[in-house]
C-alpha positions in Angstrom: 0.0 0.0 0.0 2.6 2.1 1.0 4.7 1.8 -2.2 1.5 2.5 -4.5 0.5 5.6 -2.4 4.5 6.6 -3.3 4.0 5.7 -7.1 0.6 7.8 -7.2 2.2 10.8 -5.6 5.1 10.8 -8.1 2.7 10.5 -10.9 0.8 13.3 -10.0 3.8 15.5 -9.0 5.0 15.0 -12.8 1.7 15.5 -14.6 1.8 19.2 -14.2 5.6 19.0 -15.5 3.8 17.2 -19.0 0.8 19.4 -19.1 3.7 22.4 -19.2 5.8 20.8 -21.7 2.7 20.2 -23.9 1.8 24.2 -24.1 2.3 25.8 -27.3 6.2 28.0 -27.2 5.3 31.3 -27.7 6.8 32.7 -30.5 7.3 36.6 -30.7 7.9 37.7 -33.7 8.7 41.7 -34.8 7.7 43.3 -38.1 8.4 46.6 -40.0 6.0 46.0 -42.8 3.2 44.7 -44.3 3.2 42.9 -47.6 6.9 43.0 -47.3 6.3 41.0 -44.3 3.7 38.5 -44.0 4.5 37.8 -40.1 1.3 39.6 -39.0 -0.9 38.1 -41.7 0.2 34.4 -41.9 -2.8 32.7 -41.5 -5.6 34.7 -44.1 -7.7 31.4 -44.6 -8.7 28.2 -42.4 -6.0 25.0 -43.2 -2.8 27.0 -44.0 -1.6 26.5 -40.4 -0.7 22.2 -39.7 0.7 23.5 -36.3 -0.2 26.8 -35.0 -1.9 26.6 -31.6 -0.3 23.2 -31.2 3.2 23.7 -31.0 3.7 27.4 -31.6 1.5 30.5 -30.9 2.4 33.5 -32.4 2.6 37.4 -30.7 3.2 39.8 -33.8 5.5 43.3 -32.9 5.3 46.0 -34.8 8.6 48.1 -34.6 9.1 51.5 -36.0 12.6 50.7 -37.1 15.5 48.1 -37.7 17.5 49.6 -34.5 14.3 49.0 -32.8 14.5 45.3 -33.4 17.8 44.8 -32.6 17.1 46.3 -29.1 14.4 44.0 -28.4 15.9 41.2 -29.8 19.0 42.1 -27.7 17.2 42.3 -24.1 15.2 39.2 -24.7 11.8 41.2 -25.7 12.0 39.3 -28.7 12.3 35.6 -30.0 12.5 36.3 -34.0 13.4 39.4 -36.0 13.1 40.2 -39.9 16.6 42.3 -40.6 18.2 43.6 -43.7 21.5 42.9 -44.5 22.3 45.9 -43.3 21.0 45.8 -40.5 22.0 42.2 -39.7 25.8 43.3 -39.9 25.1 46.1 -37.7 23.3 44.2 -35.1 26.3 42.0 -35.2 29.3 44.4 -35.2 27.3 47.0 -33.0 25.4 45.3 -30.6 27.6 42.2 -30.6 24.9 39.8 -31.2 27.1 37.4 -32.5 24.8 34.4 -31.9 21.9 36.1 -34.1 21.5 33.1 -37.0 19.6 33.9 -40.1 17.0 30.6 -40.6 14.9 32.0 -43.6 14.5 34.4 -46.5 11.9 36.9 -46.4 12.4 39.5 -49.5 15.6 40.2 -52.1 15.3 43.1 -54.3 16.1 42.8 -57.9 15.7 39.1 -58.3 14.3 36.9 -61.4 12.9 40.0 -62.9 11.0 41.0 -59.8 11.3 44.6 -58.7 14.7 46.5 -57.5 14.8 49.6 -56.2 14.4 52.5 -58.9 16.6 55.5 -58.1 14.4 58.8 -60.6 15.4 61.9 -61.6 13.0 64.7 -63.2 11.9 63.7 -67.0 13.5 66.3 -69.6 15.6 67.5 -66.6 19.1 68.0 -66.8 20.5 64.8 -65.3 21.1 62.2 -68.3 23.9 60.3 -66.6 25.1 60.0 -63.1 28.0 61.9 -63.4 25.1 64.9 -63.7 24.0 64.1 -60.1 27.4 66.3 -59.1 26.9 69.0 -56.9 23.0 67.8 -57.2 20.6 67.4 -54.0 20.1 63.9 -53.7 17.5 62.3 -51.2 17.6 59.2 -49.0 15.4 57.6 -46.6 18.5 56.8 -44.0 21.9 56.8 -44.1 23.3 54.0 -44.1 20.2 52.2 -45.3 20.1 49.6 -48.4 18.4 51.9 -50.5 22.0 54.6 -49.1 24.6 52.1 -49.6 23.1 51.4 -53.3 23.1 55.1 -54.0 26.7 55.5 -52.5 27.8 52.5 -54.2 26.8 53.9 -57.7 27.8 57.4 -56.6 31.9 56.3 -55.9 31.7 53.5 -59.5 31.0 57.0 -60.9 33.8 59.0 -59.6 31.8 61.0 -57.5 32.3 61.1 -53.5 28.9 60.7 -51.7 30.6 62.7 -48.8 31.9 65.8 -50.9 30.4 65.7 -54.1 26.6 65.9 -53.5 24.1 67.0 -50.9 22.5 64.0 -49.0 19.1 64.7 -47.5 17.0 62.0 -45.7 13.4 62.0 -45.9 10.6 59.3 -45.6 9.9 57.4 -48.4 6.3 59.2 -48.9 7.5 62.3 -49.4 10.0 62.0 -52.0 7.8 61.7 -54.8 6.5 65.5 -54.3 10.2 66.8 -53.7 11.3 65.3 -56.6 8.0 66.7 -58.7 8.3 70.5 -56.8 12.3 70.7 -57.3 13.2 70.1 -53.7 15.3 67.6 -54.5 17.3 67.0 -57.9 17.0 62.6 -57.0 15.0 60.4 -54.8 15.1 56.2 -54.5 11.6 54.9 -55.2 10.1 51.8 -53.8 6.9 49.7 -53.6 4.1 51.0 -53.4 5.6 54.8 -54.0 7.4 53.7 -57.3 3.5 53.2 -58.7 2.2 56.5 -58.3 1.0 57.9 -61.5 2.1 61.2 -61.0 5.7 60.0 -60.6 5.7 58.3 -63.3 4.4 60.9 -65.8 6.8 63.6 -64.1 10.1 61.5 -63.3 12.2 58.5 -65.3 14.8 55.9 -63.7 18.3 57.0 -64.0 19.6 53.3 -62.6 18.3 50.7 -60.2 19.5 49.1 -56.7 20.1 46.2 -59.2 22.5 48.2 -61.4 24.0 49.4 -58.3 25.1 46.0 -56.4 23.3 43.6 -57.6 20.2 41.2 -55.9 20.2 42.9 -52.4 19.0 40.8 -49.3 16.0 43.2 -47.7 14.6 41.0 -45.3 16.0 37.8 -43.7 14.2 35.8 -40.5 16.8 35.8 -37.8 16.9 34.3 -33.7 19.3 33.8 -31.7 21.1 30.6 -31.3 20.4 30.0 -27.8 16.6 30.1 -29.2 16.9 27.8 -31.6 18.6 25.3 -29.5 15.8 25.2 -27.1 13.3 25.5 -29.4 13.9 23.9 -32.6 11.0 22.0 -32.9 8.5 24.7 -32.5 10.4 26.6 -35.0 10.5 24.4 -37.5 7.1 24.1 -37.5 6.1 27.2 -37.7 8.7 27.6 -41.0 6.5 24.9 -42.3 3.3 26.8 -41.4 4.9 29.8 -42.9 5.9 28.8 -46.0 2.5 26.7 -46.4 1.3 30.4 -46.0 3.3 32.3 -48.3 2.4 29.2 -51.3 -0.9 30.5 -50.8 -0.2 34.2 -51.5 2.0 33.5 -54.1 -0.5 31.3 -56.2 -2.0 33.8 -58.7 -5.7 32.0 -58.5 -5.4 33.5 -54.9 -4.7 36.8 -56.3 -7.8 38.9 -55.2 -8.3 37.6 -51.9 -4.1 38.3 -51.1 -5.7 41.9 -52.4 -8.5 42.0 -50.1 -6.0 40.3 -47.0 -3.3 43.3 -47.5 -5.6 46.1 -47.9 -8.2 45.0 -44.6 -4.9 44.6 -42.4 -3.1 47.9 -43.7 -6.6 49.7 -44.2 -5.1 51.2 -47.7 -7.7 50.7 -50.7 -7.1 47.8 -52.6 -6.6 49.3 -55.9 -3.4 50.5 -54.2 -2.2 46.9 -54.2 -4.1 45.2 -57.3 -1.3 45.8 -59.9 1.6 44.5 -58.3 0.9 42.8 -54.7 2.5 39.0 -54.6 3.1 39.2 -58.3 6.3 39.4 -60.9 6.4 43.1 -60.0 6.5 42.8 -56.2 9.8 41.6 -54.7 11.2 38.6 -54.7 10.2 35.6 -51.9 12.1 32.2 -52.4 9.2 29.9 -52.0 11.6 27.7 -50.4 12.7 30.1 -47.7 16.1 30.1 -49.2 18.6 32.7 -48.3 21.2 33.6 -51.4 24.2 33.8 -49.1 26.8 34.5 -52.4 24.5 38.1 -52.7 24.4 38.7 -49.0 28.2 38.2 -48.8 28.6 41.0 -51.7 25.7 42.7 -49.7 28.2 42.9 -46.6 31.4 43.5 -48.7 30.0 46.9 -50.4 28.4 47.5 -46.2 32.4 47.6 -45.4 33.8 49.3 -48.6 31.4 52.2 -48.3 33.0 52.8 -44.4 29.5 51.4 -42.4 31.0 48.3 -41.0 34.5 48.3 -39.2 35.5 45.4 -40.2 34.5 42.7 -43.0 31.8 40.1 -41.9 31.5 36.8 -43.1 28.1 35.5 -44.0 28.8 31.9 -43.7 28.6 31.2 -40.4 25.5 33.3 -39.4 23.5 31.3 -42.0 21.7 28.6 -40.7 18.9 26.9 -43.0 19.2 23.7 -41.7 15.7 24.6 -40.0 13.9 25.5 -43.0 15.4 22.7 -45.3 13.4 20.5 -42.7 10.4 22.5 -43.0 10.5 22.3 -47.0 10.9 18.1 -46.9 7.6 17.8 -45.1 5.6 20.3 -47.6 3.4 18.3 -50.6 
């Protein structure tokens, strides 16, 4: 009697030990932007998701800025974080997060024909090459930026020193299109969904692209620390699976005008802003496997050191780690 009223009391001491290791891990995840990222719209339809609630739950950040990110990410506020290459290097070199490991692609710019960054001067003006942009006003969104280092990069090919030779002035990305038009500035970098606007295009022209510039660029990668995935591999991989179930479904043109309807009711922007070009050839890139192009990233960091906004070359190599998302692609059918 004794020894069973011993064996009972260790079962039920260990029951709420399995009842904790069943709960779903918690996965909190920070975006910038939305349909760049899909983070905060993963699930649009019923059956996408084979694991969330199960394994994984997901708490969706919205952050203001990359530097944002790699302050939460850095005081344990948050478990996964979508950086640029840019801002991966930084977050390295700067904040020493040397155990940050990127575990899937998100968005590359100038890919397979899909958009690059347009940098547009005035039609008829009196820039023709970039030699004009000389003494010119140019804008930027930030220094230091991909859309900056892309500028610079094309700026120093062309003889022309970005720190002497022109007048850099940052502005958000909504704006530029009016300076440009009024003559505030002589050169702005145009993305998605600014590049569209009709007015910009009947008043301005592309002088060259982020493509020209340095080639496929790596705009958005999935990155957590090591620690994390150690202890929570599982959950991540499932949710990788879950994810890139996900973005099959907004990639599939049949799906087309619900993907519409999905990114215009979560960024409450009309959908005719987003018809034309949402999750199609003239959106940015997204590897349907997940798949990080770590030969452009590398030449990503390279021209990050060249132009003087890393100290010291990084190798991407070892902070690549897509052993997690290779898994999640074997189970997809």
């Amino acid at each position: 009697m004794r020894i069973r009223t011993l064996l009972l009391a260790c079962i039920a001491a260990l029951l709420p030990l399995t009842a904790q290791a069943q709960e779903p891990v918690k996965l909190r995840i920070g975006w910038l932007l939305v349909p760049a990222e899909i983070t905060p719209i993963l699930f649009p339809v019923p059956g996408i998701a084979k694991h969330e609630g199960k394994s994984y739950t997901i708490e969706s950040l919205r952050f203001q800025g990359s530097s944002l990110l790699t302050n939460a990410i850095a005081a344990g506020q948050l478990d996964i974080a979508p950086f640029g290459y840019s801002s991966f290097a930084l977050a390295v070199e700067n904040a020493h997060l040397t155990d940050l490991r990127i575990i899937a692609d998100e968005d590359r710019d100038g890919v397979a024909g899909h958009f690059t960054t347009q940098f547009m001067v005035k039609k008829n003006g009196p820039i023709k090459t970039v030699e004009d942009l000389k003494d010119k006003r140019l804008a930027t969104n930030a220094i230091g930026s991909i859309g900056d280092m892309a500028m610079r990069s094309m700026l120093t090919k062309h003889g022309i020193d970005p720190a002497r030779d022109v007048s850099v002035v940052e502005m958000a990305l909504p704006n530029m299109n009016a300076a440009l038009i009024e003559g505030k500035v002589d050169f702005i970098p145009s993305v998605l969904p600014f590049y569209l606007d009709p007015k910009l295009q009947q008043n301005a022209r592309t002088l060259f692209t982020g493509l020209d510039a340095i080639g496929p660029a790596e705009i958005s990668m999935l990155t957590a620390s090591e620690g994390f995935i150690t202890k929570h591999r599982a959950a991540i991989v499932d949710f990788l699976e879950d994810y890139l179930r996900a973005l099959r479904w907004y990639n599939d043109p049949k799906n087309h005008d619900e993907v519409v309807k999905t990114v215009a009711a979560f960024t409450k922007i009309p959908p005719e802003r987003f018809s034309s070009w949402v999750f199609t050839q003239t959106d940015y890139y997204r590897d349907p496997k997940g798949q990080v192009d770590v030969a452009a990233l590398q030449k990503n960091l390279d021209v990050q050191h060249e132009l003087g906004f890393l100290k010291q070359p990084l190798d991407a190599k070892p902070y690549v780690d897509m052993s997690l998302v290779d898994e999640a692609v074997k189970r997809l059918k």
